[in-house]
TIGUFI-842107 format. One line per field, with one value per residue (C-alpha): residue number from 1; z, y, x. Coordinates in nm, 2 decimals, always signed. Layout:
N
pos <- NUM; ...
Z <- Z; ...
Y <- Y; ...
X <- X; ...
END
This chain:
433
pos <- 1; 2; 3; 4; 5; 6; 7; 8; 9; 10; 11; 12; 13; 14; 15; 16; 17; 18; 19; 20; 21; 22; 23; 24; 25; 26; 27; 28; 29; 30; 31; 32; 33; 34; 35; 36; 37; 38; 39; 40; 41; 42; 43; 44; 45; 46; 47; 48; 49; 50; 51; 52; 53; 54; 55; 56; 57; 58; 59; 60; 61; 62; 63; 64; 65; 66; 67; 68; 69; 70; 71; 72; 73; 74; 75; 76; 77; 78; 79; 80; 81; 82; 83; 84; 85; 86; 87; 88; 89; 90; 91; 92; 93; 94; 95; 96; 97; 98; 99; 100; 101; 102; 103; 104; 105; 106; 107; 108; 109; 110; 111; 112; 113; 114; 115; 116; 117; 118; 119; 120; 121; 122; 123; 124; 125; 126; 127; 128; 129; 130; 131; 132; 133; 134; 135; 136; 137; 138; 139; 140; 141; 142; 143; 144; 145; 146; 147; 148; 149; 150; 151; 152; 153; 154; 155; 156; 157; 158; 159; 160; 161; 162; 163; 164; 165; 166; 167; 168; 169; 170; 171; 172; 173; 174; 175; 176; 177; 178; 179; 180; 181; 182; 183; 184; 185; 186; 187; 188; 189; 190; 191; 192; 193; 194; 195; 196; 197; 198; 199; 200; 201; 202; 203; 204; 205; 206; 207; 208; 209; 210; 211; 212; 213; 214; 215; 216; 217; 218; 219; 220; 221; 222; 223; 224; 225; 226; 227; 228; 229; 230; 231; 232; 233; 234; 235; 236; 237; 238; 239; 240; 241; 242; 243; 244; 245; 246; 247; 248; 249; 250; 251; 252; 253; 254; 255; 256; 257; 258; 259; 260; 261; 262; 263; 264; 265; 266; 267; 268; 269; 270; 271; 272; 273; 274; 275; 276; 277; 278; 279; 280; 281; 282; 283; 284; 285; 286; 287; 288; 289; 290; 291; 292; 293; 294; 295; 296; 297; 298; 299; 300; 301; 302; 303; 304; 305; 306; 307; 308; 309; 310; 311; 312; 313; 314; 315; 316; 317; 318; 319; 320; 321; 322; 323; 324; 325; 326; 327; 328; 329; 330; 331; 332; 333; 334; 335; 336; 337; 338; 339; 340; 341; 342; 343; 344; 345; 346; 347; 348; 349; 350; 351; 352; 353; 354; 355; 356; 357; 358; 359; 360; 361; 362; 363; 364; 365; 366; 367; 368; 369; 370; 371; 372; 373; 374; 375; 376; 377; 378; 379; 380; 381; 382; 383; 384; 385; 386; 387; 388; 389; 390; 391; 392; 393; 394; 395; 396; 397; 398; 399; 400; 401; 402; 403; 404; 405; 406; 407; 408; 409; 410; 411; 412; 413; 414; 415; 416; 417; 418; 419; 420; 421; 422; 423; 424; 425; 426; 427; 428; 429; 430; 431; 432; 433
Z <- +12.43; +12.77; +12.82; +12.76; +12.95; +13.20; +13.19; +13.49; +13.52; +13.80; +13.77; +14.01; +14.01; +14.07; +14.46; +14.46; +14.56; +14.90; +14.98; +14.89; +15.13; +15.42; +15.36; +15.37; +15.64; +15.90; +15.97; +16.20; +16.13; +16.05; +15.76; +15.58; +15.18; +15.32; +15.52; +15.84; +16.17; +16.26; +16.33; +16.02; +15.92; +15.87; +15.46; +15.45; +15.56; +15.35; +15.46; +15.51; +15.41; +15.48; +15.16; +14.81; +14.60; +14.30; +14.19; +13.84; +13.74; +13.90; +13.85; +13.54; +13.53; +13.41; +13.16; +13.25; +12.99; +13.06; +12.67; +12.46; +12.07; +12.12; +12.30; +12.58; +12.92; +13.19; +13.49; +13.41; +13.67; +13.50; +13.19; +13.18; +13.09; +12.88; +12.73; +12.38; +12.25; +12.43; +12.32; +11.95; +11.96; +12.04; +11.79; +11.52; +11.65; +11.63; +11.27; +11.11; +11.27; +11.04; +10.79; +10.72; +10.80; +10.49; +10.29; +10.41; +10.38; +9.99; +9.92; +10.07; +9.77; +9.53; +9.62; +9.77; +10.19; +10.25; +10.52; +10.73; +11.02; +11.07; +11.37; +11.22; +11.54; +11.81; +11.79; +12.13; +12.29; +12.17; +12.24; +12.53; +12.75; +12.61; +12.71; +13.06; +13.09; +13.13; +12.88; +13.22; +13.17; +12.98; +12.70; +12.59; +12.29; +12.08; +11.70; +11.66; +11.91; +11.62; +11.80; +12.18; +11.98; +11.77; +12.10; +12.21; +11.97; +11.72; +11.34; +11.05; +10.90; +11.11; +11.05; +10.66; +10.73; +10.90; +10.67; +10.44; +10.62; +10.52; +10.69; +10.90; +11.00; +11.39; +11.38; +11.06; +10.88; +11.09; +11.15; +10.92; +10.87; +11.19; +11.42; +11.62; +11.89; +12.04; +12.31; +12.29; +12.36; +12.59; +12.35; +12.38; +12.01; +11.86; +11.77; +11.57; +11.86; +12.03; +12.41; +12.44; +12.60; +12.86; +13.08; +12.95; +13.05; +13.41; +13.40; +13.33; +13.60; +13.87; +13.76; +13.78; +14.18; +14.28; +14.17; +14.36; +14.01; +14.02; +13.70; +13.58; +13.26; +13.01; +12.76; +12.53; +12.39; +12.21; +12.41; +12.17; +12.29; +12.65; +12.57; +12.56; +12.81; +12.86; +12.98; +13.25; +13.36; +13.34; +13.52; +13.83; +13.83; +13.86; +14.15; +14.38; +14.29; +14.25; +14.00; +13.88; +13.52; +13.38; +13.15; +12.90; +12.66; +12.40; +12.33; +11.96; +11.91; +11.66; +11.69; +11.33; +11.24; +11.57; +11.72; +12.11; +12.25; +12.06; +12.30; +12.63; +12.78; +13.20; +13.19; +12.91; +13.01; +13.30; +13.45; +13.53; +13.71; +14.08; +14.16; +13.92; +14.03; +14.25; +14.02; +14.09; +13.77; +13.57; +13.23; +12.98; +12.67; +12.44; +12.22; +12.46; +12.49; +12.80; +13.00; +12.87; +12.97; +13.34; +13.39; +13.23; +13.48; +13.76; +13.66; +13.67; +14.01; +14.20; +13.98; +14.08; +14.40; +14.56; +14.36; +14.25; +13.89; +13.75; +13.42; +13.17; +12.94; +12.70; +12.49; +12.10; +11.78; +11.47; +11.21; +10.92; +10.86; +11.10; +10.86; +10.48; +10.50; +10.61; +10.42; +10.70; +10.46; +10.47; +10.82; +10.94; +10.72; +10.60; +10.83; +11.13; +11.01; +10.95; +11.25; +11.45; +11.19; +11.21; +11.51; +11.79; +11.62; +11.86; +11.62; +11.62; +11.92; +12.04; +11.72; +11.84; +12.20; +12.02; +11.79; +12.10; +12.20; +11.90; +11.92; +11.54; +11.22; +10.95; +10.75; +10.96; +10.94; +10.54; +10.61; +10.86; +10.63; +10.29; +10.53; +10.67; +10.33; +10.18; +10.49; +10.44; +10.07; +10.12; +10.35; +10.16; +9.86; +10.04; +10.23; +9.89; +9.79; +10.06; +10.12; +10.28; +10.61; +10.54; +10.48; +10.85; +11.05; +10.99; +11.29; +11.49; +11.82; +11.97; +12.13; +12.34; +12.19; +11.89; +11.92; +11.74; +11.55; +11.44; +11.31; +11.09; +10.95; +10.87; +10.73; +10.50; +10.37; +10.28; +10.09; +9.89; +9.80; +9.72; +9.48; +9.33; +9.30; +9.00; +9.13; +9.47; +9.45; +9.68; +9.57; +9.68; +10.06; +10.26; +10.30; +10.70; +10.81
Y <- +1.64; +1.71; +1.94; +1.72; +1.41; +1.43; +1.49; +1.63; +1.65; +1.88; +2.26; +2.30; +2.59; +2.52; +2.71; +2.97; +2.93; +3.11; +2.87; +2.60; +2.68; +2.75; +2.39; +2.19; +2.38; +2.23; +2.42; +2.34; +2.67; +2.99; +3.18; +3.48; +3.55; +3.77; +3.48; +3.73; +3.59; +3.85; +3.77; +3.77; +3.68; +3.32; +3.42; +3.48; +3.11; +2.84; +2.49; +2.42; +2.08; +1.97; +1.73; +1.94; +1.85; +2.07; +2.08; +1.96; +1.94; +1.68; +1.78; +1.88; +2.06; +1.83; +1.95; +1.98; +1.86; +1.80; +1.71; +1.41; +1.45; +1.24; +1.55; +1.39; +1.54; +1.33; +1.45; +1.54; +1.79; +1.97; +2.06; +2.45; +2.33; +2.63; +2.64; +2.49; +2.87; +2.94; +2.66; +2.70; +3.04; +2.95; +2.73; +2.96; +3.19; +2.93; +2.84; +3.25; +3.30; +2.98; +3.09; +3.42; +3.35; +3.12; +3.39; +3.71; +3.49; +3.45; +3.81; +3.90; +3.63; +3.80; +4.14; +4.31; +4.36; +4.38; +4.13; +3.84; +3.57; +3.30; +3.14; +2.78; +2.55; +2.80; +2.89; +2.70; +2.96; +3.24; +3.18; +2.95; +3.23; +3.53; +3.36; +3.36; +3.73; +4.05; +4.34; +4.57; +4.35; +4.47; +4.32; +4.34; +4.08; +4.02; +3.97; +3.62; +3.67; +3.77; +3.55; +3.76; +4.12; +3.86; +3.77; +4.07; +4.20; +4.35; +4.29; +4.07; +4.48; +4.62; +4.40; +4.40; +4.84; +4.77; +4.52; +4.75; +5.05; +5.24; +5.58; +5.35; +5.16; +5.24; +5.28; +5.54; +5.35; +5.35; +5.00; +4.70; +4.45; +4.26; +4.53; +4.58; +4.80; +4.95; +5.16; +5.02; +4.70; +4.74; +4.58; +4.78; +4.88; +4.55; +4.63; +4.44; +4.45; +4.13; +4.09; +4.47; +4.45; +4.26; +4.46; +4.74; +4.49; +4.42; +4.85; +4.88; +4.54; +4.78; +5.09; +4.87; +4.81; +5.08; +5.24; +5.00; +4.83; +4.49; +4.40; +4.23; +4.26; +3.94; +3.94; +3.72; +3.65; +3.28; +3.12; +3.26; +3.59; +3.46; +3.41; +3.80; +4.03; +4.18; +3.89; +3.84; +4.16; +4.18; +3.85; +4.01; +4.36; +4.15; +3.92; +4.17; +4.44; +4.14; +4.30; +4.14; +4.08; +3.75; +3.60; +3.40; +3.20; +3.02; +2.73; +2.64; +2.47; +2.72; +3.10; +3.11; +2.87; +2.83; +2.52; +2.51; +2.25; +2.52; +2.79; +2.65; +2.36; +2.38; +2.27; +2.50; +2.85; +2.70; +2.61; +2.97; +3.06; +2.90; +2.90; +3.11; +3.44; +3.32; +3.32; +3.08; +2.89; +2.63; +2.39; +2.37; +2.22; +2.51; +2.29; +2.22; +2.46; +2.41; +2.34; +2.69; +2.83; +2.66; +2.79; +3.18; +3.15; +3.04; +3.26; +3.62; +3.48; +3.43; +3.80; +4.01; +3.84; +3.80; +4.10; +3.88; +3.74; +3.41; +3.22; +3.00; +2.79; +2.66; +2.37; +2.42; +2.41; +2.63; +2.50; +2.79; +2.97; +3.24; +3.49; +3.55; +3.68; +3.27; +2.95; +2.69; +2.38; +2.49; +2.41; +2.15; +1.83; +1.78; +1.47; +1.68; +1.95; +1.70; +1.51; +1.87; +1.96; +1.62; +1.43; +1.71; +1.96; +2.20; +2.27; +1.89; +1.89; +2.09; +1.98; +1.62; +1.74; +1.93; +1.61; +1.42; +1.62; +1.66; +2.01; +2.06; +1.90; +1.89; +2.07; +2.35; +2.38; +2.44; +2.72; +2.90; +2.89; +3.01; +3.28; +3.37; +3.37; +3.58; +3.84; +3.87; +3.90; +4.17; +4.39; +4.31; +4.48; +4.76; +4.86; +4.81; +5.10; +5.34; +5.61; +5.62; +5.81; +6.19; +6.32; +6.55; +6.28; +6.27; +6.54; +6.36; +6.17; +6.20; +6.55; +6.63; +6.98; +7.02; +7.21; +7.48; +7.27; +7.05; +7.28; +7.46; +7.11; +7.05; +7.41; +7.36; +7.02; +7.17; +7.40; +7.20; +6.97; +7.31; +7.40; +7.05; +6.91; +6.66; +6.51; +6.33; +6.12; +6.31; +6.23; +5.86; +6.05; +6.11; +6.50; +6.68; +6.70
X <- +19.60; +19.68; +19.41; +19.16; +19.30; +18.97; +18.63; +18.34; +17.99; +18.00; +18.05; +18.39; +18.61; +18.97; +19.02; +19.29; +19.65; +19.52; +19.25; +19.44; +19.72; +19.50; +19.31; +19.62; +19.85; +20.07; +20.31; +20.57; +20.79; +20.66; +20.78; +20.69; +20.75; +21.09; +21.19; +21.20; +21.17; +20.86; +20.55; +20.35; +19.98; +19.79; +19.80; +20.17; +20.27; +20.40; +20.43; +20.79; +21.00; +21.38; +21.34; +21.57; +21.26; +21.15; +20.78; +20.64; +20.36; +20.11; +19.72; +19.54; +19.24; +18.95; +18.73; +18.35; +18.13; +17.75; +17.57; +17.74; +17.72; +17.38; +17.27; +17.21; +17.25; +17.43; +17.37; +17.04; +17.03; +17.30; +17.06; +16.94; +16.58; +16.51; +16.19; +16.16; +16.12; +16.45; +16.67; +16.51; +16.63; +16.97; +17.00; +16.87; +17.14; +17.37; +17.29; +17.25; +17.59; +17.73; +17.51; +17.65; +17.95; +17.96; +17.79; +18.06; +18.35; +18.24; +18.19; +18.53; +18.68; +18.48; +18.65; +18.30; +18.47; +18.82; +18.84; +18.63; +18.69; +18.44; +18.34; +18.29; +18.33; +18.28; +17.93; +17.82; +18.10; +17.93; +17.58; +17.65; +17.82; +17.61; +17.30; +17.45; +17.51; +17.30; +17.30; +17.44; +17.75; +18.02; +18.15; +18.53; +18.55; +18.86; +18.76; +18.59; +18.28; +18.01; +17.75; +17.83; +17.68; +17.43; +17.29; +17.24; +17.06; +17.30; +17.13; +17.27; +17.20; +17.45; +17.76; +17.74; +17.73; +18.02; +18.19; +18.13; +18.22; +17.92; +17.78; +17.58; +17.84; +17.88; +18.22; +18.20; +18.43; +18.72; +18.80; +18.85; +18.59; +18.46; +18.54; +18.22; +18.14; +17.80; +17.72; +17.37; +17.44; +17.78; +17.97; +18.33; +18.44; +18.71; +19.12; +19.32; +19.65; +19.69; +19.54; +19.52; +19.15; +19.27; +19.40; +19.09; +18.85; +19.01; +18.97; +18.62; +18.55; +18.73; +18.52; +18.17; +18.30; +18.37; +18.09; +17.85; +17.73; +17.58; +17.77; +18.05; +18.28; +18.36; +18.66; +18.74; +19.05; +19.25; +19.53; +19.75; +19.71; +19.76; +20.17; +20.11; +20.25; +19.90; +19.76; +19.98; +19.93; +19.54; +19.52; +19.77; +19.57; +19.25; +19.36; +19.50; +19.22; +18.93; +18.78; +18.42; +18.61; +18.53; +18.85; +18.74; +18.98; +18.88; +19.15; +19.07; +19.42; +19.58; +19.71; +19.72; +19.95; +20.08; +19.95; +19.85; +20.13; +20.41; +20.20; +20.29; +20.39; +20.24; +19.85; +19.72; +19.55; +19.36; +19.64; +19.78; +19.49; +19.46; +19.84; +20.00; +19.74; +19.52; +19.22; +18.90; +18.93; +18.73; +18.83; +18.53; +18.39; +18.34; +18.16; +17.86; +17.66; +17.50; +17.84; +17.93; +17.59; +17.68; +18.01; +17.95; +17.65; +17.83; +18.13; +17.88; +17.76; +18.12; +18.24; +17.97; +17.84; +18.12; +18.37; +18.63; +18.79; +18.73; +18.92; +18.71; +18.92; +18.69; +18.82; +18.72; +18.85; +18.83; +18.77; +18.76; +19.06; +19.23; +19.08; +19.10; +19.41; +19.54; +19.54; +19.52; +19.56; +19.94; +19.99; +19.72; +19.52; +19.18; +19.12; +19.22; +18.93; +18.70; +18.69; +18.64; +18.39; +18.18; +18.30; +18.27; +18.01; +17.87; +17.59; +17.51; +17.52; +17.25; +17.03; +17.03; +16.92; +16.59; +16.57; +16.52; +16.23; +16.05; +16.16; +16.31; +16.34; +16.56; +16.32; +16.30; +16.72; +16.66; +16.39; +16.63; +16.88; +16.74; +16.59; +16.92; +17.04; +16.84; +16.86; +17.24; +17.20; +16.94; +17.16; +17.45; +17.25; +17.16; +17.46; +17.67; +17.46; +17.50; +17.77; +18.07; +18.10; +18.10; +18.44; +18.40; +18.43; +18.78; +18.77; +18.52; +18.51; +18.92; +18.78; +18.48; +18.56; +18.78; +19.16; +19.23; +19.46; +19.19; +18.97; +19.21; +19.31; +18.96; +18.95; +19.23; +19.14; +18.77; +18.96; +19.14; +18.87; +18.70; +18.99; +19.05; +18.70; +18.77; +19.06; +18.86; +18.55; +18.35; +18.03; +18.04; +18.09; +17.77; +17.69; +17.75; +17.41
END
């Protein structure tokens, strides 16, 4: 693909259109964007040219890549060096997140949760660019970013009460499955509509500068939710506000069944950044985790350092089904899967670079497992036994103080219920403390 034409060992983010323009300047004729004859700033000059030429596209964004599916690390001064304790605990992360994934997207066949989406193929993203952020940073993810809340400290516990939409479930049962939010761990709550935390995200950035905050805010989002209007108009607030919000776009090659090159046709999502808004930008390999881990890194510097915006395209593929609700063998081949799956593992890829330094063993991939198993199966057994969220917080959580209006609602349903008691399950609904 286009997007992946070139490869850099070197973490470089594409200028923006305004450094650009100043670097390469020569004016002869002074112009300004009215095309006025007044005197006008350095920033509001374009180079001018008597030659009827229209621009196409000439430049792609290289990808940066720093670990090879050997797991080796060229150059080597690109390499994190985390401790063995640290990297170990990445990869743990890596594998419970593929782990119960397997496990959750079974018991949503057998009927037990309404709804699931893996992360199969994108677990470097997750832990990768976590692992480069503080817990002060905000987090605005879109719905395939398990790993992000894993990372930060959210239990296997709490996302089977939420699957399962228990009266521990955070979100008292409001959402569908994979829906996560939590104030603990600055994790904005997850809704279904396309690219609408964009623009959110670019709000909460603005609210962290203005208020003096050494923080940023990350959102996630696909590429396909970049052909939204939303996008367009998070990335424009962002650049002329430079807010500390850090965009970052997984490209996994399919919005549903909507392949990437049917998406766009200029230099992917990367592309749109320098000249199209302005927006310091950088092309990565989502499937490495330590290029992730470099650019997120580098990315939190620039946004809350130096107050502006910056665009991470990582590369990846998914490999696992949009959701439950999708049948990708309908759309894409087996061999295409496969090769993603075995040829450009992320998971591998970090596994070979502990392998390397005596640092893990197969054996110890089988205990983690069977452990992660049986943790999932545990809470699973547990939170298939609690409650649902009591029938009063229907009411809850829109008002800091209820209306009038509200409370009589409530008042009226609770007398009905009262009158009809046989004809609702009430007993399977927690009691108001």
């Amino acid at each position: 693909m286009n997007s992946l034409r070139h490869f850099a060992s070197k973490v470089r983010f594409t200028p923006s259109t305004s450094t650009l323009l100043n670097r390469s300047f020569k004016p002869t004729t002074s112009f300004n964007r009215n095309f006025s004859s007044a005197v006008v700033e350095e920033d509001d000059k374009y180079e001018v040219t008597n030659q009827l030429e229209f621009q196409t596209l000439k430049h792609y964004i290289p990808v940066y890549t720093v670990m090879n599916q050997e797991g080796e690390v060229n150059p080597p001064s690109a390499d994190p060096n985390f401790s063995k304790d640290e990297v170990t605990k990445m990869y743990k992360m890596m594998l419970t997140l593929n782990t119960m994934d397997n496990i959750l997207y079974d018991v949503q066949r057998q009927g037990r949760i309404s709804f699931y989406m893996t992360s199969f193929g994108e677990e470097a993203i997750h832990i990768g660019s976590a692992a480069a952020l503080d817990l002060k940073d905000t987090v605005f993810a879109q719905y395939r970013e398990s790993g992000v809340l894993m990372w930060r400290g959210f239990s296997i516990e709490q996302i089977v009460n939420q699957c399962c939409s228990n009266e521990f479930d955070l979100g008292k049962g409001r959402q569908m499955p994979v829906h996560y939010g939590s104030k603990e761990i600055n994790v904005q709550t997850i809704s279904s509509p396309l690219t609408t935390q964009l623009p959110q995200a670019v709000g909460a950035a603005y609210a962290q500068k203005l208020m003096g905050e050494k923080a940023c805010t990350i959102v996630y989002f696909g590429e396909g939710a970049a052909s939204e209007g939303d996008f367009h108009a998070a990335m424009n607030f962002a650049a002329t506000l430079q807010s500390p919000t850090i965009f970052f776009c997984r490209n996994n090659k399919w919005a549903i069944s909507t392949p990437s090159h049917e998406q766009y046709r200029g230099d992917g999502i990367a592309g749109r950044g320098p000249n199209g808004y302005g927006i310091a930008t950088i092309r990565v390999d989502g499937n490495d985790i330590w290029a992730v881990y470099n650019a997120t890194k580098k990315a939190r510097e620039m946004a809350v350092e130096q107050g502006q915006p910056v665009l991470i395209e990582a590369m990846t593929y998914r490999v696992g089904h949009h959701s439950t609700s999708d049948d990708s063998s309908r759309y894409r081949t087996l061999e295409e899967i496969n090769f993603w799956k075995e040829k450009r593992n992320p998971m591998h890829r970090l596994r070979q670079y502990m392998l390397k330094r005596n640092w893990w063993t197969e054996d110890q991939d089988k205990e983690v497992v069977s452990s992660v198993r049986s943790q999932v199966r545990e809470s699973l057994m547990r939170a298939e036994k609690q409650k649902k969220p009591a029938i009063s917080e229907l009411f809850t959580d829109v008002y800091d103080v209820p209306t009038k209006n509200l409370l009589e609602q409530k008042a009226e349903l609770f007398e009905h219920l009262k009158l009809y008691p046989d004809e609702y399950p009430i007993d399977q609904y927690a009691q108001d403390k």
